[in-house]
C-alpha positions in Angstrom: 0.0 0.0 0.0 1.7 2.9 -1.2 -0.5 5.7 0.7 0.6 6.8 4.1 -3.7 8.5 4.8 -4.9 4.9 2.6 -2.5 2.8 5.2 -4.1 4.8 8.4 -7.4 4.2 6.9 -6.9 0.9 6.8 -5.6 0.2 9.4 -8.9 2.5 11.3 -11.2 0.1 9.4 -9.4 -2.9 10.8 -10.4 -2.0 14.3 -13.7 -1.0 13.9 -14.4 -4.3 11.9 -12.9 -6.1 14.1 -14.6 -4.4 17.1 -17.9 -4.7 15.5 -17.9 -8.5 14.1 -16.1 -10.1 17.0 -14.2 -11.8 14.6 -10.6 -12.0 13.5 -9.6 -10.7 10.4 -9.0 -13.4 7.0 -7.8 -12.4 3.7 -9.8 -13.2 0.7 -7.7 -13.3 -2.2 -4.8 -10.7 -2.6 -6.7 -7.3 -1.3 -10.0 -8.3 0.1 -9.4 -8.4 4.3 -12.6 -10.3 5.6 -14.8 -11.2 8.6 -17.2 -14.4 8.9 -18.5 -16.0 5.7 -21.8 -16.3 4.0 -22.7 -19.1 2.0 -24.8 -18.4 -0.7 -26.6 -19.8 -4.0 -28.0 -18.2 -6.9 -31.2 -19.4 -8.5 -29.2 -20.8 -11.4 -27.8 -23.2 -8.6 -23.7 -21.6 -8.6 -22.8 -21.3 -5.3 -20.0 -20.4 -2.5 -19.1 -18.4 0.0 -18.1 -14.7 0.3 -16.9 -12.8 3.5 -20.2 -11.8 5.6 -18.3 -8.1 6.2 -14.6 -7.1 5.2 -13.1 -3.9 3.3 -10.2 -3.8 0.6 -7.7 -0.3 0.7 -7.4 -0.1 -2.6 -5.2 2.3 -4.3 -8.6 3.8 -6.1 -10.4 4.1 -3.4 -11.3 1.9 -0.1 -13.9 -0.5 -0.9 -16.4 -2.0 2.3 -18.4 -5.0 2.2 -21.1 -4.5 4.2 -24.8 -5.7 3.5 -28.1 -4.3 4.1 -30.2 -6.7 5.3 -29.9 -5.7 9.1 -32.1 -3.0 11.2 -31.3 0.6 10.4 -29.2 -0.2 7.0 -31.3 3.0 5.1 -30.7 5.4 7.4 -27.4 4.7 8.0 -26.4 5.2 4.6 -28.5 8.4 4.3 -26.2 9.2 7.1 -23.2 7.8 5.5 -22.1 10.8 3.0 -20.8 11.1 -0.4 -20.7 7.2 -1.4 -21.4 4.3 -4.6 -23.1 1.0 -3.6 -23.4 -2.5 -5.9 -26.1 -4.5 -6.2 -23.2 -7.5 -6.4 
């Protein structure tokens, strides 16, 4: 990681995911960081798993993994600021 503020960023997200999940932290290929796993299986019948939460500090830009399937998801990204989501 070649950004000193993308390295502190990082490394912020780190503890708040870990504080939040309870979980220790896995990597997921070479840049995905990840907590828990979901298993999944789309109506076509592919399946596997994918990290339930986790973030990547990508040079472009950081990236979080976070769903919204929970209690108080839409208001707290109304809340969240300038941001993009997927539908992935």
């Amino acid at each position: 990681m070649e950004s000193p503020r993308r390295r502190a960023d990082a490394l912020i997200a780190l503890d708040l995911y870990k504080e939040v999940t309870g979980l220790r932290p896995v990597m997921w290929g070479p840049s995905i960081i990840g907590f828990g796993q979901d298993d999944y299986t789309y109506e076509r019948g592919r399946s596997g798993i994918m990290p339930a939460a986790g973030f990547s500090p990508r040079k472009s830009n950081m990236t979080f993994y976070v769903g919204e399937k929970f209690e108080g998801a839409k208001e707290l990204y109304a809340r969240l600021g300038k941001h993009r989501k997927s539908v992935a």
